[in-house]
LOLUMNU-945655 format. One line per field, with one value per residue (C-alpha): residue number from 1; x negated, y negated, z; residue in three letters. Coordinates in nm, 3 decimals. Each point is the difference from the previous one (the first is absolute). Example, Ala and Ser with C-alpha at 12.3 -4.5 7.8 and 13.67 -1.06 7.14 Angstrom:
2
resi: (1,2)
X: (-1.230,-0.137)
Y: (0.450,-0.344)
Z: (0.780,-0.066)
resn: (ALA,SER)
END
This chain:
506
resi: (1,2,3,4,5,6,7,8,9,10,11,12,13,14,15,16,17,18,19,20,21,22,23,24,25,26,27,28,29,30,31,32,33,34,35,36,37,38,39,40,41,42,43,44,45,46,47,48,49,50,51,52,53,54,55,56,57,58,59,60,61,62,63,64,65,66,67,68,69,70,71,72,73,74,75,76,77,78,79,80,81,82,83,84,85,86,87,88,89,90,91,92,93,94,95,96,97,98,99,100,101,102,103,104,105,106,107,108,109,110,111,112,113,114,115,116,117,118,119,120,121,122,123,124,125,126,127,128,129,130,131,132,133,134,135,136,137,138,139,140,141,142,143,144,145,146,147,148,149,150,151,152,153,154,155,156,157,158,159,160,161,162,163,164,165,166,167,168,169,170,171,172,173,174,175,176,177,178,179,180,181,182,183,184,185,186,187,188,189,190,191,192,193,194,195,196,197,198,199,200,201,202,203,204,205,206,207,208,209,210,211,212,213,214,215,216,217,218,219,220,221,222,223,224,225,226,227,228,229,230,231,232,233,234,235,236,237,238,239,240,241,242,243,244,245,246,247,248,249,250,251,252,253,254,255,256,257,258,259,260,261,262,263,264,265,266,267,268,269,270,271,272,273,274,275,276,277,278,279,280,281,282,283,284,285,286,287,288,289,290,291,292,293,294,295,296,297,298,299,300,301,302,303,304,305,306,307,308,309,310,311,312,313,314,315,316,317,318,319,320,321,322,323,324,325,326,327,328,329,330,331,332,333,334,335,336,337,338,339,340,341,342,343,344,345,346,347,348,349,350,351,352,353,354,355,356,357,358,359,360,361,362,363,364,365,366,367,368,369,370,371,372,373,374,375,376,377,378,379,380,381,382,383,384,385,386,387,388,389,390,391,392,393,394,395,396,397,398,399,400,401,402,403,404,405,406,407,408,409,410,411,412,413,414,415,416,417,418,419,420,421,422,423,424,425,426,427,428,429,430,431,432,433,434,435,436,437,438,439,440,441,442,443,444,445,446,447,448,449,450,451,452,453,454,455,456,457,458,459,460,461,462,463,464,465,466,467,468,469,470,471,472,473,474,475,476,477,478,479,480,481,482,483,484,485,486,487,488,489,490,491,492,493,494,495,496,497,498,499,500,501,502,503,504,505,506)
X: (-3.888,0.030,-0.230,-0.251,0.039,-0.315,0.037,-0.279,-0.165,0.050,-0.330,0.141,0.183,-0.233,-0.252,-0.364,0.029,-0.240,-0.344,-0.073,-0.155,-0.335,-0.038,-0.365,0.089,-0.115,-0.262,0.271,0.220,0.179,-0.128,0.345,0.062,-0.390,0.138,0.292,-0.181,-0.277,0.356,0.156,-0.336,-0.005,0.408,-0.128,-0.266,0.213,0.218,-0.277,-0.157,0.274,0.039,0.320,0.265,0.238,-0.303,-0.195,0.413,0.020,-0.336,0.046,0.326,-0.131,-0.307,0.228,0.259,-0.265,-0.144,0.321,0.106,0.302,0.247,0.019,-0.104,0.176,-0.110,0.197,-0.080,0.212,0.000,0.220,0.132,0.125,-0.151,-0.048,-0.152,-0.275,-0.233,0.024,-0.299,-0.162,0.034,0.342,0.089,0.273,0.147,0.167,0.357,-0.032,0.016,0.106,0.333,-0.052,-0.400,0.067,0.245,-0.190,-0.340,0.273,0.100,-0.334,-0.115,0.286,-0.046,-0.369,-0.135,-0.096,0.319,-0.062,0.244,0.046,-0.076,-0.319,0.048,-0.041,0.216,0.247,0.307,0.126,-0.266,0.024,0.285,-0.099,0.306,-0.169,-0.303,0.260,0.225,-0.362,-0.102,0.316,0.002,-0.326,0.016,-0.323,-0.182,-0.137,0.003,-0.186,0.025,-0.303,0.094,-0.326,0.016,-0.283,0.072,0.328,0.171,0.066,-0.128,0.047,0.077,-0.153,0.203,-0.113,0.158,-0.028,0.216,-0.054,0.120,-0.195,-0.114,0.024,-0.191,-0.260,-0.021,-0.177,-0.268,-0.071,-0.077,0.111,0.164,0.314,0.098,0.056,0.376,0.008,-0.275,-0.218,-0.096,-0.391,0.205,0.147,-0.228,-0.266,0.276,0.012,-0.371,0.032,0.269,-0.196,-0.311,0.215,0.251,-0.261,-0.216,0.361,0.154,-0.295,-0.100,0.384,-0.033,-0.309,0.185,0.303,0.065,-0.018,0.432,0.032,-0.209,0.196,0.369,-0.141,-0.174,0.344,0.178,-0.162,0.018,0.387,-0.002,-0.225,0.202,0.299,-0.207,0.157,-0.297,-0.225,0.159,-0.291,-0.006,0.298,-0.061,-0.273,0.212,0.247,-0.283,-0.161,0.362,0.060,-0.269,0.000,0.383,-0.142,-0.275,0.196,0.357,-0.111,-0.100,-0.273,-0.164,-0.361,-0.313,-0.277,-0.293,-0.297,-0.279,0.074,-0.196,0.099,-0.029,0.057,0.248,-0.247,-0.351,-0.219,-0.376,-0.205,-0.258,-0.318,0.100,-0.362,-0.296,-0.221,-0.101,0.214,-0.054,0.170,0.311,0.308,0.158,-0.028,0.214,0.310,-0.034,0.363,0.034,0.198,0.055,-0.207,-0.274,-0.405,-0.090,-0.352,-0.228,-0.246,-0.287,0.018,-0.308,-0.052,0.324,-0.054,-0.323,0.208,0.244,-0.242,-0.159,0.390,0.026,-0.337,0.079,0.367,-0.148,-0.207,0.267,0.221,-0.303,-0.061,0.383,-0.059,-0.265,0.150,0.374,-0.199,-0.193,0.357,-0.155,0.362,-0.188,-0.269,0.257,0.223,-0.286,-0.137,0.408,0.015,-0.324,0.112,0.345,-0.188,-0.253,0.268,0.225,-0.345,0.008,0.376,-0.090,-0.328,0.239,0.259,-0.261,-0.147,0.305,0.088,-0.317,0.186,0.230,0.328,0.287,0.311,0.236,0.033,-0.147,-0.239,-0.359,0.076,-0.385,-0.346,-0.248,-0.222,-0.239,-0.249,-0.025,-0.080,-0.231,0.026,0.108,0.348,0.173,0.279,0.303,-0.223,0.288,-0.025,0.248,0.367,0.344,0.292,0.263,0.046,0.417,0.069,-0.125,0.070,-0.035,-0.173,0.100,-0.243,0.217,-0.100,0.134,0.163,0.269,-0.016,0.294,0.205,-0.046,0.213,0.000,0.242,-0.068,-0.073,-0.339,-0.112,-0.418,-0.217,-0.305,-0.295,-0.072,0.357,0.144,0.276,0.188,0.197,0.004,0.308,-0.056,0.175,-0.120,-0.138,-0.136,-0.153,-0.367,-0.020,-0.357,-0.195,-0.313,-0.259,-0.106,-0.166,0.315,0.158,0.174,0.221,0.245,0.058,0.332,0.050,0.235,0.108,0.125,0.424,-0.042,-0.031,-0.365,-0.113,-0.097,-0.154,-0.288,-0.380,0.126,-0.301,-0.078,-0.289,0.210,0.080,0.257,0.248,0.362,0.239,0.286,0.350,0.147,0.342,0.084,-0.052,-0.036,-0.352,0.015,0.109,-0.292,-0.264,0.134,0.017,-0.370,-0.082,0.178,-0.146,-0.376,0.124,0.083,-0.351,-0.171,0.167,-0.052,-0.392,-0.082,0.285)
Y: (-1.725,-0.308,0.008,-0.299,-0.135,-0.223,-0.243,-0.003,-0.358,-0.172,-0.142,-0.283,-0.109,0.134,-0.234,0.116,0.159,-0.225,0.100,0.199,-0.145,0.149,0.195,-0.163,-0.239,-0.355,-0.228,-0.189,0.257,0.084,0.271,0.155,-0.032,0.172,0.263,0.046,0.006,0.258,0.180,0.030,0.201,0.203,0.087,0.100,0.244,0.144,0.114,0.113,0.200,0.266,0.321,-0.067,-0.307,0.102,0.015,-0.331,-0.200,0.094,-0.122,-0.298,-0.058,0.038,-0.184,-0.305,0.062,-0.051,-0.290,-0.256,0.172,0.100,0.261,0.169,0.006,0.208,0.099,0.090,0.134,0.083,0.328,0.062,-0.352,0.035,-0.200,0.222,-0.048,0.207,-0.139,-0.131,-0.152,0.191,0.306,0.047,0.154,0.064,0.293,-0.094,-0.138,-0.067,-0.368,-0.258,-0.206,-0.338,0.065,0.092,-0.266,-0.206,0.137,0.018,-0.386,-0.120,0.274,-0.104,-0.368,0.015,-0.249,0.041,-0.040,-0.072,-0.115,-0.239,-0.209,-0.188,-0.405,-0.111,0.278,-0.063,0.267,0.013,0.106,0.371,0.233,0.095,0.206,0.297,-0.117,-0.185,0.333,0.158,-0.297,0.055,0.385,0.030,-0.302,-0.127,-0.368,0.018,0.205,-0.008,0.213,0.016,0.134,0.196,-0.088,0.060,-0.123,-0.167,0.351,0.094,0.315,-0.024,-0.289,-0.045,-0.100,-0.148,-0.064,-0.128,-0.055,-0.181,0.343,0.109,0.378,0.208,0.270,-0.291,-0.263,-0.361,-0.024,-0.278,-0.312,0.134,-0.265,0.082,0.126,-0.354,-0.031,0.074,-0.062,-0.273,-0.177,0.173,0.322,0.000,-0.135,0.298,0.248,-0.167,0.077,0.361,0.123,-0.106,0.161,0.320,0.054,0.154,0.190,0.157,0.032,0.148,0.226,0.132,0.047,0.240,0.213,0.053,0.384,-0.031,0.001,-0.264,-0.209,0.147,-0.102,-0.373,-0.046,0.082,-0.203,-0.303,0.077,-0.009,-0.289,-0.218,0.132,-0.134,-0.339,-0.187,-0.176,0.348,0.039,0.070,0.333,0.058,0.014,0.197,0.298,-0.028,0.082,0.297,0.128,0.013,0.156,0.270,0.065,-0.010,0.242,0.259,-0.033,-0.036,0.237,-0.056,0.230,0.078,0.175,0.207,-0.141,0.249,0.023,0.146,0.164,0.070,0.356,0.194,0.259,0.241,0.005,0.211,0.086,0.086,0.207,0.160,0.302,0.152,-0.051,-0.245,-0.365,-0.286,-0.157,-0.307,-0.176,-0.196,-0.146,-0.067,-0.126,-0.232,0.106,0.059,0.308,0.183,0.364,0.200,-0.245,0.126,-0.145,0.146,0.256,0.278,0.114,0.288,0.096,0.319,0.080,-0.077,0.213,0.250,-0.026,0.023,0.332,0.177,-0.147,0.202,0.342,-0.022,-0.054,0.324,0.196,-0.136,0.151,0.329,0.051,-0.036,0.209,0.286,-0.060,-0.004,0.387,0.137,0.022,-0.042,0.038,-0.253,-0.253,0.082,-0.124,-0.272,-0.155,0.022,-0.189,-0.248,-0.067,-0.024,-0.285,-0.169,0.011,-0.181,-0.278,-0.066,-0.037,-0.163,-0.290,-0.044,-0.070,-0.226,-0.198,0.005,-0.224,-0.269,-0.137,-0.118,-0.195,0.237,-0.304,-0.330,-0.173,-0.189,0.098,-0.074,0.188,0.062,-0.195,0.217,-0.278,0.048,0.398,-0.013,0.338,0.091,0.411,0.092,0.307,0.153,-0.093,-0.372,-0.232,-0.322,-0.228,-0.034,-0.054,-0.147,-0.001,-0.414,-0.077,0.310,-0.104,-0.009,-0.194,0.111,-0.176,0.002,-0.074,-0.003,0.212,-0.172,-0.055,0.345,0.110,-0.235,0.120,0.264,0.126,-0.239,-0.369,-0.273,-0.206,-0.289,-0.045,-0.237,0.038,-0.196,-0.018,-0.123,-0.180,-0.156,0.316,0.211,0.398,0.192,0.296,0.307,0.216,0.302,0.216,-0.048,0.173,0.149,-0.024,-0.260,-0.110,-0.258,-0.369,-0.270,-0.138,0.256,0.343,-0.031,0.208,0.053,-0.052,0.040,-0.228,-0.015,-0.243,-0.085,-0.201,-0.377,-0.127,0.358,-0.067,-0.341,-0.023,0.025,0.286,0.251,0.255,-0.070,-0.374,-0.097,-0.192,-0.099,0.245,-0.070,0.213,-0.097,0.115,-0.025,-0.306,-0.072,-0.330,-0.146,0.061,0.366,0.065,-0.178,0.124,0.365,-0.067,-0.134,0.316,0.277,-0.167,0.006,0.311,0.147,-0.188,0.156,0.315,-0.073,-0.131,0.172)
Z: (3.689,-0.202,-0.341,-0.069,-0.370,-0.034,-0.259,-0.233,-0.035,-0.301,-0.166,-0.109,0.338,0.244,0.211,0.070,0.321,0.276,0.014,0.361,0.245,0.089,0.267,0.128,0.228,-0.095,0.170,0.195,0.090,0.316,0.201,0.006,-0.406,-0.012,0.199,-0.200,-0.323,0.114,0.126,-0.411,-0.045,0.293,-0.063,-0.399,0.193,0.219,-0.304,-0.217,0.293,0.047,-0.217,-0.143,-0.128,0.290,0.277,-0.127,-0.004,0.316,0.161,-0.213,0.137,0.406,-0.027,-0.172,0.301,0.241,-0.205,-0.012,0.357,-0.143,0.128,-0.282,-0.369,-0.230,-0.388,-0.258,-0.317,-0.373,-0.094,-0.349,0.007,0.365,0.313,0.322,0.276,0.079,0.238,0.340,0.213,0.293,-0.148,-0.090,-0.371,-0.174,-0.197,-0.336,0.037,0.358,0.065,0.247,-0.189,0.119,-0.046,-0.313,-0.125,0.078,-0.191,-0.280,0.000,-0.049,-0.247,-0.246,0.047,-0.043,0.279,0.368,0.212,0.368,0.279,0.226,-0.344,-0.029,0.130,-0.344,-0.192,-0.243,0.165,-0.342,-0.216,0.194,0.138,0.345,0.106,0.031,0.185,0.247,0.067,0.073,0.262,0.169,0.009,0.117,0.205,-0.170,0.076,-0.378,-0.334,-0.370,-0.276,-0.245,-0.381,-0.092,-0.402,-0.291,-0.330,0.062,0.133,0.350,0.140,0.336,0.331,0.334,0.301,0.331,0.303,0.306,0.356,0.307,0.227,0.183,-0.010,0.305,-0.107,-0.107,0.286,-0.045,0.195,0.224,-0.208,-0.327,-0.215,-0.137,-0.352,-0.224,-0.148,-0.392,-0.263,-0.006,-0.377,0.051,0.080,-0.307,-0.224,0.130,-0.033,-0.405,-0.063,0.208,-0.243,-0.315,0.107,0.099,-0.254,-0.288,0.263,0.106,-0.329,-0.161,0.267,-0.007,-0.384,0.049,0.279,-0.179,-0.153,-0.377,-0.060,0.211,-0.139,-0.346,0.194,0.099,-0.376,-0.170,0.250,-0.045,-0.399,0.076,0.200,-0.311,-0.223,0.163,-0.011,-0.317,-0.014,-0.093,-0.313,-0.194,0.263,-0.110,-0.366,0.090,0.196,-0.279,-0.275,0.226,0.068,-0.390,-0.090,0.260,-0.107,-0.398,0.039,0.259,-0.196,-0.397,-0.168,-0.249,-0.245,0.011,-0.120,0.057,-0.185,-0.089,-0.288,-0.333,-0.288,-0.318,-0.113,-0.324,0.058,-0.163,-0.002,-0.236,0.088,-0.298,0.130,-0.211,-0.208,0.059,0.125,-0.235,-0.032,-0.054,-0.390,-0.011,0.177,-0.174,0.243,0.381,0.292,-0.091,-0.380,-0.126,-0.190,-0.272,-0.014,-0.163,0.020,0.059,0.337,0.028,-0.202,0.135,-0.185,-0.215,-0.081,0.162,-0.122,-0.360,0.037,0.081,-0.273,-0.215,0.089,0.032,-0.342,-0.102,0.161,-0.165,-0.328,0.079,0.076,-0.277,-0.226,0.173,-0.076,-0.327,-0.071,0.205,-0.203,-0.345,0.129,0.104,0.363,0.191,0.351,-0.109,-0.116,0.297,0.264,-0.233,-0.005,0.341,0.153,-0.315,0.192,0.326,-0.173,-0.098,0.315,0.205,-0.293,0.046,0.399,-0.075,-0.218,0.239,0.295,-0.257,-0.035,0.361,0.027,-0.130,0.317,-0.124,0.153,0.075,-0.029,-0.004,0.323,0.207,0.092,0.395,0.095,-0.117,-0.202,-0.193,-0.192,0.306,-0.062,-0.360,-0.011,0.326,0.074,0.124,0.107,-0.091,0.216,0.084,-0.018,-0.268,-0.052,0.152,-0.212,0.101,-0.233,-0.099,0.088,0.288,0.309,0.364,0.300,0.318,0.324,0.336,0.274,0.310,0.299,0.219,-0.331,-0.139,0.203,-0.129,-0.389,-0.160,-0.420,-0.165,0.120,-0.207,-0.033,-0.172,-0.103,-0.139,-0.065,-0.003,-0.373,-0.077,0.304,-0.160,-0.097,0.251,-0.074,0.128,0.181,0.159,0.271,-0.162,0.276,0.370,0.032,0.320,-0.012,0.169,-0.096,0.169,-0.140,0.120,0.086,0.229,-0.070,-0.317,-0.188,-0.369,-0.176,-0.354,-0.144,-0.421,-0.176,-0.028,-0.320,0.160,-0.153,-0.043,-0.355,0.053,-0.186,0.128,0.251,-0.009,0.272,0.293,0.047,0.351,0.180,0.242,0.058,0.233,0.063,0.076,0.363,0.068,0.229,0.338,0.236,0.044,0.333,0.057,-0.311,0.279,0.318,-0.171,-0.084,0.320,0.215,-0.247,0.090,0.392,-0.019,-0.172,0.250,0.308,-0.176,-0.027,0.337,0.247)
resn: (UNK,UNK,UNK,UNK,UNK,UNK,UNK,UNK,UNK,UNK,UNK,UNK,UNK,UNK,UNK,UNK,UNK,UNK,UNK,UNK,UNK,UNK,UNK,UNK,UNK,UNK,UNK,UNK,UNK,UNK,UNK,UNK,UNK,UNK,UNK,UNK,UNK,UNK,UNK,UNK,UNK,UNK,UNK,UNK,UNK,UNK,UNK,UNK,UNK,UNK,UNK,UNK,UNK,UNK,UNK,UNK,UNK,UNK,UNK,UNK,UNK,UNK,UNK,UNK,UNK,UNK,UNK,UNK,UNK,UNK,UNK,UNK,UNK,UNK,UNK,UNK,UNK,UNK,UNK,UNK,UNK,UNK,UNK,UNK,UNK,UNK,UNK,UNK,UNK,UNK,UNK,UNK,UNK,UNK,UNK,UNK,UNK,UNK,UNK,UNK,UNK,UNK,UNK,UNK,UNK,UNK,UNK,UNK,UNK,UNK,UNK,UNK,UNK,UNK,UNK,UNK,UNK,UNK,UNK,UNK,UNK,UNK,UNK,UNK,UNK,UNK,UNK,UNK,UNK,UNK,UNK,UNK,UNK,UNK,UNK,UNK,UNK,UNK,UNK,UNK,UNK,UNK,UNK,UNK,UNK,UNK,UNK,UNK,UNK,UNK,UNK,UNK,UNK,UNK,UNK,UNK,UNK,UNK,UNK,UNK,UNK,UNK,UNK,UNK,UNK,UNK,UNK,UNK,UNK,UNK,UNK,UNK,UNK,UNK,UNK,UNK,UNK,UNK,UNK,UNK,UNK,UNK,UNK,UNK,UNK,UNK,UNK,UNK,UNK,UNK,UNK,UNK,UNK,UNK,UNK,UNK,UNK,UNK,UNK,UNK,UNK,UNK,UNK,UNK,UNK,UNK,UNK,UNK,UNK,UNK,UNK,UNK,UNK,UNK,UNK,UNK,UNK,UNK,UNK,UNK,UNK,UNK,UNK,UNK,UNK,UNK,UNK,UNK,UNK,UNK,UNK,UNK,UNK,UNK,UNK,UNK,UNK,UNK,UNK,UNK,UNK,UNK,UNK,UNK,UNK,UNK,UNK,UNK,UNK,UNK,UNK,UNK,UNK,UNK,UNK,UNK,UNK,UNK,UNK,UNK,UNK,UNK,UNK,UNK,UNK,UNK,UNK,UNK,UNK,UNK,UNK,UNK,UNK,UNK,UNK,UNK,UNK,UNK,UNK,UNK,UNK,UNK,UNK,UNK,UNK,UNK,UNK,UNK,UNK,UNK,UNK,UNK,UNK,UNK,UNK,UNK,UNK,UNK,UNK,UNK,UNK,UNK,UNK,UNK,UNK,UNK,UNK,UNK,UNK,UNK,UNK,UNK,UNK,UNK,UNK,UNK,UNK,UNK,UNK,UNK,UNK,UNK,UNK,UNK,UNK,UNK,UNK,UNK,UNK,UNK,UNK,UNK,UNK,UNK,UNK,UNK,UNK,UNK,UNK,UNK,UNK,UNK,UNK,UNK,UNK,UNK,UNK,UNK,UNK,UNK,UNK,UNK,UNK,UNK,UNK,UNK,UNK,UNK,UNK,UNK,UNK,UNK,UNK,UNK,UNK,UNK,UNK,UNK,UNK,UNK,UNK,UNK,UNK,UNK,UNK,UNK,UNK,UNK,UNK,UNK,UNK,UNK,UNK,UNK,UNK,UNK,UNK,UNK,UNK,UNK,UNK,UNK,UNK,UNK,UNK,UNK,UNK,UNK,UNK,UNK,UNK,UNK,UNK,UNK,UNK,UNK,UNK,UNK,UNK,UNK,UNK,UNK,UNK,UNK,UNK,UNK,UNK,UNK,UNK,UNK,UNK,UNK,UNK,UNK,UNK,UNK,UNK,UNK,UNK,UNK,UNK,UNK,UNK,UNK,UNK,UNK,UNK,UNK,UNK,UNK,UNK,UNK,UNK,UNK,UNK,UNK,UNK,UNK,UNK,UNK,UNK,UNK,UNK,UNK,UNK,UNK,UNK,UNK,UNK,UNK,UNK,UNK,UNK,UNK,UNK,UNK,UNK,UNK,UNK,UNK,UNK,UNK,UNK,UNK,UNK,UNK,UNK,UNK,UNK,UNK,UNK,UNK,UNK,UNK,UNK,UNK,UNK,UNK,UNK,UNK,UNK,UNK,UNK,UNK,UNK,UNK,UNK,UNK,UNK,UNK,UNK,UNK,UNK,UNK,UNK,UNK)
END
């Protein structure tokens, strides 16, 4: 099989194509050009009415044989840039790669010149504006009176040619009857001029129709075919540029590695946090300080009141000084036993006034070290009763912290103890933290964002002691993975979601 390398029409050089006639017949038309115009419709329904390309090319190609009263009319189609011959009239198809030679020659000389070839020549053709040769080896083969060859083109490209022919033998299967004029010799000018406007209104109802039937590769094979084929047009350089670009960047993001990050929300964290909790059961006096207060250690943070205490105090203080008297007297009589029992309820006394005090002072709510108050604002519970254990205020020691990490799952795998981060948060976005990798919760918990894990992260030096860096500020981290093309990191992506899909639904 020969291939069929359309040329592709060049903007600049290429003529409007002639409008097409119309196929209403005008006021002063012949009955016989009526008829054939009312016949370019009735060939278009007899294609459109059958179930399939193959079915509809065939009726197409009998009712146009009995039409022009040819002996034959032949279509033939490209398929993957090759012309065969697939159609005969009455009937008669044709199984891929079986084709008639001269039949097909000659389909293949007009298709690559573009223009209706017919033979014996027209009285007022030019012989050397076409190349005939095959068309004449055909006539004398087949011993043929006449012969045309219709290219079937849309948009400047071939897709397929229609041949006619007709001889003056006479059939013996097929007799004239009496009075039955004889076949005419060739192609008349109205022949051919009829055949013009048949092919333009056939060739998109054919090509499109052919486009819907084909299986979904070979549409594929014929879209990357005639991609070669512009590409090989130096006028389509601006395609070419175009491949050349995609083509890079496919080889850039399969073949480069490039590092990347996952990116998840940050918090920071002091690396211990003190509650102060009531030391007994009471009411709250006064408060010193409340959330974001920096404090020193040993500093009062808030008071309880002590009166019940002090009341207390005060009668222990009474019953010791009765004892420390009754010891007397009994020490000044020589009573031993008196004084014995009288030195003993006085140690007792004073043993409740030594607890007595230090409940007293524990009252007073002191800072253990030096820190932030990261929790609890006690100026709205001034008076108000509180039990022993109730919790306070929260420390957090001012300059050790740490950084907590919510990643989400679908990147938790990937995370191991020991990579390196970098943060910034919110509050100070111009400074980068340095982080390592301190340990990978296994613990999940819920948010309004989706499942996320915790990772605690410290500090490697890089920014840690920037200043303004308290505990409860949030951010941005994103942690350094080791390289890997753009492309494997989405296709990886893509398969792992595949994958949980099939799971879910098969």
């Amino acid at each position: 099989m020969s291939t069929i390398v359309s040329p592709r029409p060049n903007p600049a050089e290429q003529k409007p194509a002639p409008p097409v006639a119309p196929l209403s017949a005008p006021a002063d038309a012949s009955p016989a050009t009526a008829l054939n115009d009312s016949s370019a419709v009735a060939c278009l329904q007899a294609f459109l009415s059958e179930k399939d390309w193959t079915s509809g090319a065939a009726a197409f190609a009998t009712l146009l044989n009995q039409q022009m009263k040819c002996h034959r009319v032949a279509l033939g189609w490209v398929s993957g840039q090759t012309l065969r011959l697939r159609v005969l009239s009455d009937g008669v198809l044709l199984e891929e790669g079986v084709a008639l030679p001269e039949l097909h020659q000659a389909m293949l000389e007009a298709a690559h010149q573009q223009k209706m070839l017919s033979w014996p020549l027209p009285q007022e053709a030019d012989p050397s504006n076409a190349i005939t040769m095959a068309h004449q080896t055909l006539c004398r083969v087949q011993g043929l009176s006449g012969l045309v060859t219709v290219p079937l083109a849309q948009g400047g490209v071939v897709m397929g040619a229609l041949t006619l022919e007709r001889t003056t033998q006479v059939d013996s299967l097929r007799p004239l009857s009496f009075g039955q004029p004889q076949v005419p010799r060739g192609f008349s000018d109205e022949d051919l001029q009829w055949l013009t406007r048949l092919a333009q209104l056939m060739a998109p109802a054919l090509g499109l129709r052919y486009r819907l039937e084909q299986p979904w590769y070979e549409r594929g094979r014929g879209w990357l075919e005639s991609l070669r084929l512009r590409l090989a047009d130096p006028r389509e350089r601006p395609l070419r540029w175009s491949v050349l670009a995609f083509f890079g960047i496919m080889s850039f993001g399969i073949g480069l590695p490039l590092p990347y990050q996952v990116t998840a929300t940050a918090r920071l964290e002091g690396a211990v946090q003190r509650v102060m909790s009531a030391p007994q059961d009471g009411f709250l006096r006064e408060a010193h300080v409340h959330a974001g207060d920096v404090v020193k250690a040993g500093q009062v943070l808030a008071e309880m009141s002590d009166d019940d205490l002090q009341s207390a105090l005060r009668a222990r203080n009474a019953e010791a000084a009765q004892h420390e008297n009754a010891f007397a007297e009994a020490f000044a009589r020589g009573d031993r036993a008196q004084a014995s029992m009288a030195q003993s309820k006085l140690s007792e006394a004073r043993a409740q006034i030594a607890l007595i005090d230090q409940q007293i002072a524990r009252l007073k709510i002191t800072s253990p070290f030096d820190g932030v108050v990261i929790a609890g604002d006690l100026r709205q519970q001034l008076g108000a009763p509180v039990k022993r254990g109730d919790n306070l205020l929260t420390l957090a020691p001012g300059l050790d912290w740490r950084v907590v990490i919510e990643v989400d799952e679908s990147d938790i795998a990937a995370l191991s103890k020991g990579q390196m981060a970098r943060l910034r948060l919110a509050a100070i976005p111009d400074q980068t933290i340095g982080l390592v990798l301190n340990r990978v919760t296994p613990v999940a918990k819920t948010t309004p964002n989706g499942v996320r894990y915790e990772i605690e992260a410290m500090p490697t030096g890089a920014g840690a002691g920037a200043r303004g860096l308290r505990p409860g500020l949030q951010g941005v981290a994103r942690i350094d993975m080791p390289p890997r093309p753009l492309l494997w990191r989405a296709a990886d992506r893509a398969w792992q979601w595949a994958r949980m899909q099939a799971w879910t639904f098969f």
